[in-house]
N, C-alpha and C positions, 0 to 999 in steps of 0.2 A: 331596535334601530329606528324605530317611525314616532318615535313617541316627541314629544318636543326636547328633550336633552341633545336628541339628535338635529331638532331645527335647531338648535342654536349655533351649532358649526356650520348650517349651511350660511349662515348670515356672515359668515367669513368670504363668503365665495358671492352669491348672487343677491339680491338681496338679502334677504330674509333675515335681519336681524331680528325675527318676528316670531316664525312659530315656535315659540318657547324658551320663557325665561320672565323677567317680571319685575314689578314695578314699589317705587316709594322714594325718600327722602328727600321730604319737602325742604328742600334747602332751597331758598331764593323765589318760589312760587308763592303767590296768593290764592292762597287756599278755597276753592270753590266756594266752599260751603260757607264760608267768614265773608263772601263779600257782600256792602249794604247795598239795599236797591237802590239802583238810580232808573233812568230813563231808559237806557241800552242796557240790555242784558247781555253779562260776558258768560259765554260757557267753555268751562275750561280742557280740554282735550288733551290727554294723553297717549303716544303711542310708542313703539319702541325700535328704537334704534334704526330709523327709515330714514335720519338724516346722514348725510348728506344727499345720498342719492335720489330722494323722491320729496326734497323740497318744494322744487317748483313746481312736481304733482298737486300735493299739499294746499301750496301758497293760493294755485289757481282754483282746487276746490273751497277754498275755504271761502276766496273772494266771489264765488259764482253764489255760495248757500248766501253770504252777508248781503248780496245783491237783492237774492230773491225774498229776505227778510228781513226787512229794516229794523231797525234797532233792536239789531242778535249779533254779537260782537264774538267771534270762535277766539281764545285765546289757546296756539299750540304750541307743546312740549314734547319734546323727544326722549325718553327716558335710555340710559344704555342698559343693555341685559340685563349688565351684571349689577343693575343697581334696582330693577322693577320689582324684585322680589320684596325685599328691603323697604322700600317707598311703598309702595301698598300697604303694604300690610301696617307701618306707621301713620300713614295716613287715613286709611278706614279707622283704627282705634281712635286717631286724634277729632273723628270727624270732621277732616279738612282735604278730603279727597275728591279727585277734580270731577267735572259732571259728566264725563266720557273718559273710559280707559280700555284701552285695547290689550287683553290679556288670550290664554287659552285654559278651553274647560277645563283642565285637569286641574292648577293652582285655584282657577276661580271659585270651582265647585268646593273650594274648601273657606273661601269666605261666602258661599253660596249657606254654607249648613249654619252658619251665625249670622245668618239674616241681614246680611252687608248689602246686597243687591237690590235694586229696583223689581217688583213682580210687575212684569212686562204685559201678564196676560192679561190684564185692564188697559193698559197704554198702546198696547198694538194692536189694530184690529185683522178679523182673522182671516182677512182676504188679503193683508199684507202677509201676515204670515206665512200663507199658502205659495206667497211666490219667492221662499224659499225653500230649499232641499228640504223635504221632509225628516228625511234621517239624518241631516244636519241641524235644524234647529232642534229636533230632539236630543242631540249629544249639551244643549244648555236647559236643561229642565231636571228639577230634582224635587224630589214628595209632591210631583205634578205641575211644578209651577216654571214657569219659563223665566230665568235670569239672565240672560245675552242674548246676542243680537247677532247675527254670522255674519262674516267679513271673509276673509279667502280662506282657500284651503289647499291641501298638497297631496297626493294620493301617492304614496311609496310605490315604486316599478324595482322590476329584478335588472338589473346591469349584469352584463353576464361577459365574460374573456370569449368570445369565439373558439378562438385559436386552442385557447386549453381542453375547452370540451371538445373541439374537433379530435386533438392529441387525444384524451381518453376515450375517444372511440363513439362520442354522445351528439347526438345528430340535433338535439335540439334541448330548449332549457328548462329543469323541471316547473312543472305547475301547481304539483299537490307536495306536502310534506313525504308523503311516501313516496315520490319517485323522487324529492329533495335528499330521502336517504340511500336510496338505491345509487342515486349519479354521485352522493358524496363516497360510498364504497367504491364505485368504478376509476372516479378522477384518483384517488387514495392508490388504486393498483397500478392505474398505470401511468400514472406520472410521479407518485411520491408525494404530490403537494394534497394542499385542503381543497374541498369542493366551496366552502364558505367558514366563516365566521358569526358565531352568535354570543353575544356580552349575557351571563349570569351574575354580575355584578348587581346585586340591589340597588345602587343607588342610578345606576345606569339606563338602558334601552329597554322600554317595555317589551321587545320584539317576543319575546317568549312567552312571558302573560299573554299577551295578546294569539298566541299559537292557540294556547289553550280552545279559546275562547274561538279561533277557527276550526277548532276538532272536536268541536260541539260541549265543551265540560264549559258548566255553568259558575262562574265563582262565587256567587252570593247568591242569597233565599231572595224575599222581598222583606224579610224582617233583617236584615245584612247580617246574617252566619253565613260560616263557611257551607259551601254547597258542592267543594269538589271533591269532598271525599267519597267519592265515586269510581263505578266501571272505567267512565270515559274520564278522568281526574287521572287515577293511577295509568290510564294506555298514554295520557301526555304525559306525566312523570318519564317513564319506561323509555317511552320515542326517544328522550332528553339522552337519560342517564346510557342506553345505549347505544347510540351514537358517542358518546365521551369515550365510555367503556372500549368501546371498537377501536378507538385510535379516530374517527373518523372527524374530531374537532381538538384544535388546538390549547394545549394544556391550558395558557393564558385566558384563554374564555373565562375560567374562575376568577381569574383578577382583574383583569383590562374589560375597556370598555367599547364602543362603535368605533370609537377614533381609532383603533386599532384596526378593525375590520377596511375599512379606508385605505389605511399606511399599508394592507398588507394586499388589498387587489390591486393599488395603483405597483406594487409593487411586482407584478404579477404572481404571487405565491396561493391566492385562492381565486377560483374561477366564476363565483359567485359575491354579488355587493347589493344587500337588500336598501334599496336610499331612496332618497329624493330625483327630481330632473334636475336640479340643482348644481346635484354634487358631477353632472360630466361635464361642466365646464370647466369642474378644479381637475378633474383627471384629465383633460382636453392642457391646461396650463402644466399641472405637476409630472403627469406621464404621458407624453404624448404617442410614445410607442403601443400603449395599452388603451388609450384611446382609439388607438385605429383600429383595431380588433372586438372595440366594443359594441354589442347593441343591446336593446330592452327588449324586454316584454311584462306581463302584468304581475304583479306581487305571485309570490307562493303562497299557498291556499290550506284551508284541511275540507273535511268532507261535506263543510256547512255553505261553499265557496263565498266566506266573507272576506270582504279585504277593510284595510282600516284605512283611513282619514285621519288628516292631523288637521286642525282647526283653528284659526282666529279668531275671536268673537270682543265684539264692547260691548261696555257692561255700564250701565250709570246706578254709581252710587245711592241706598236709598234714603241716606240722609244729604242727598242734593236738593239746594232751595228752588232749581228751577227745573223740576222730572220733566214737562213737555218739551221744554226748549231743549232738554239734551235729546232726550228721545228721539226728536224733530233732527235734530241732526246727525244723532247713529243710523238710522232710516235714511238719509241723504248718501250718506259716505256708502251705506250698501246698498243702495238703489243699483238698479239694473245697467243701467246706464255707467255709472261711475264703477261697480264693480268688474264690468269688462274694460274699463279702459285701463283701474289698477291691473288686472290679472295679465294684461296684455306686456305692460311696463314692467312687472315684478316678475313674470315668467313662474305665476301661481294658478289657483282656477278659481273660479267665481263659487258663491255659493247660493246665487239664484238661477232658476229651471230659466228665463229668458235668457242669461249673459252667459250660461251652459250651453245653449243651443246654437253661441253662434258658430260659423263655419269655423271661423281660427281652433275650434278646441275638435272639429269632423273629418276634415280634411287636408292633404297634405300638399305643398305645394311644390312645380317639378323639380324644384330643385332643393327635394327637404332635408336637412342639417340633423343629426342624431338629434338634437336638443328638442327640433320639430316631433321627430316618430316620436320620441320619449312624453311631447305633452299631449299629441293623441293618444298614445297608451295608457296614458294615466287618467284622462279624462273620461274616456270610454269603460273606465272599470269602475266610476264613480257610481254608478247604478247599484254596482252591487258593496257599494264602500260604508261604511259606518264607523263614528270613536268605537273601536272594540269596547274599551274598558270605559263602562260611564262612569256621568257623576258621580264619584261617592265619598265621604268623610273616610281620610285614612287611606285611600288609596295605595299611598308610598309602604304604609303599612303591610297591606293585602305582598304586593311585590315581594317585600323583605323576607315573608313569613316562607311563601313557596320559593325563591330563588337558592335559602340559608340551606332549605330542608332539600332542596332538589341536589344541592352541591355534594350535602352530606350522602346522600344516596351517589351522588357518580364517584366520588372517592370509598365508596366500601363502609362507608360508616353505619348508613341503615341501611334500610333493606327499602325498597320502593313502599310497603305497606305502610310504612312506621313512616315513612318521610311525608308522603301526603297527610297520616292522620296528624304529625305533631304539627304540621302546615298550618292543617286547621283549626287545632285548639289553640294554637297560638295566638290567632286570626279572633278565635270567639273568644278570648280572655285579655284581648287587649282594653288597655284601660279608656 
């Protein structure tokens, strides 16, 4: 559920047609890399799906950087979701991709291992570096080398029904995965409904890889074999399969995906909704009755107390003909300064330690709205936030491999042993 599959629905609702989803088809653009020098340098900006709403954000930063930089000409494009994937990846092959694009690690990392990217760590110095999140700009580094540049970020909180857990008896909302299974057997006894929803769908929510990865099971070596065919591999297996086994998650889990989880707490049927701050403004619009019953607190956990982070990051191309001048103005866009003003606007967080610290992300004011508790709650747990699942080639692969196998284990097919080891050989014999 935090992965970007799921930013892409929040971009229905509050901004964010942003965390996730991706870019390409140079249709009607002049391609960065194809333009001759002249006197003014154009750098070409891509980002996604921010129009209409944060035009005149845009319009004014662009015209403040051309101010402060005479003859640097920003030319911006707004790519739509559904078409970023597409466009990139056309345009990196054609060598005609613009000199800034705004994507998230997870897609990038995979034009990261084909050496599409700028290596930053020459072009940025390292006391720029440092005044970003540490464990943020490390989720843009792959075999050591830094390819993005961090732009906002989103830290998933638990939404949680009140009402319901009060009904089952539950005085407050779990924290760790094991009291996530004890309250989903309690809400199960005594109301009949689900305590939550979690998508097994490979193509869907990493929420459950990333579980893993909270309950201490490592997924990869550093030579990238499987790594969880393990103690702690098979006790995340097990937590999965029963919990299905019990009754205590909904048969569909195998099939459907987040959006589901959504349709079914605005519906009030589960008393738990793993999301964004985002998503209470669409249950504030779509259910308003389950809006008033609702509040947050910080993601559910396992015993390593990580939480995950979903990430923005630009990326310049490294066959762009002018790497300083993009550079020069990815550094502008996330300067301190302008990332609190976006984060403020977009109702995201910054991912610099200055535009983290200011009061809007500490304190609460007297008369604060769920949407306010919800962006100190998710602010205050960035400390302990990191991309669970890094960079890595294949990634979508790794998911497929434990999701197909975890499935076959909650249906009686394997047996938990067999389902993590075929997991993993699958994992070390793909092509």
């Amino acid at each position: 559920m935090r992965e970007f599959k799921t930013w892409k629905r929040l971009s229905v609702f509050a901004l964010l047609g942003l965390l996730l989803s991706w870019i390409l088809a140079v249709g009607g653009c002049t391609p960065g890399s194809n333009r001759g020098a002249t006197s003014t340098q154009e750098v070409e900006f891509w980002t996604m799906q921010l129009q209409p709403q944060f035009t005149d954000y845009f319009n004014q930063l662009i015209a403040s950087f051309e101010a402060k930089n005479p003859g640097v000409k920003i030319r911006w494009t707004d790519v739509p979701w559904s078409a970023m994937e597409s466009k990139i990846l056309t345009a990196v092959s054609a060598k005609t991709a613009p000199d800034v694009v705004n994507l998230n690690p997870d897609f990038a990392s995979q034009l990261a291992s084909r050496n599409a990217w700028l290596d930053l760590d020459a072009k940025v110095p390292t006391g720029v570096r440092a005044s970003y999140l540490p464990n943020i700009w490390q989720a843009t580094t792959l075999n050591g080398k830094s390819f993005g540049i961090p732009w906002y970020l989103a830290s998933g909180i638990t939404i949680y029904n009140s009402a319901l857990l009060e009904q089952a008896g539950i005085k407050s909302p779990p924290a760790t995965y094991a009291e996530l299974a004890q309250v989903a057997q309690q809400v199960k006894e005594k109301t009949g409904k689900y305590a939550f929803f979690a998508s097994f769908v490979p193509e869907d929510s990493a929420q459950v890889l990333e579980s893993f990865v909270q309950m201490a099971v490592k997924l990869v070596d550093d030579q990238g074999k499987a790594a969880f065919n393990t103690p702690e591999g098979k006790a995340a297996f097990q937590y999965w399969v029963d919990l299905y086994k019990n009754g205590l998650l909904p048969k569909e889990a195998l099939t459907q995906g987040h959006q589901r989880a959504i349709e079914l707490y605005q519906a009030g049927e589960i008393a738990i909704l793993d999301s964004g701050v985002q998503f209470l403004g669409a249950i504030a619009k779509n259910a308003p009755a389950i809006a008033k019953v609702s509040a947050t607190s910080p993601q559910v956990t396992g015993k390593t107390g990580k939480r995950n982070v979903a990430v923005m990051n630009l990326f310049v191309p490294r066959d762009t003909n002018i790497p300083d001048g993009a550079v020069k103005f990815a550094l502008f866009v996330t300067n301190d300064e302008n990332q609190l003003t976006f984060a403020k606007a977009a109702n995201v967080l910054p991912s610099t330690v200055k535009a983290l610290q200011d009061n809007y992300f500490k304190t609460l004011p007297g008369n604060a709205t769920p949407m306010d508790k919800a962006r100190v709650v998710s602010a205050n747990q960035l400390k302990l936030a990191s991309v669970l699942i890094p960079a890595m080639k294949d990634r979508n692969l790794l998911q497929k491999a434990i999701y197909e196998n975890l499935q076959a284990a909650m249906l009686g097919e394997k047996t938990v042993e067999q389902a993590v080891a075929d997991a993993a050989t699958e994992w070390d014999k793909r092509s």
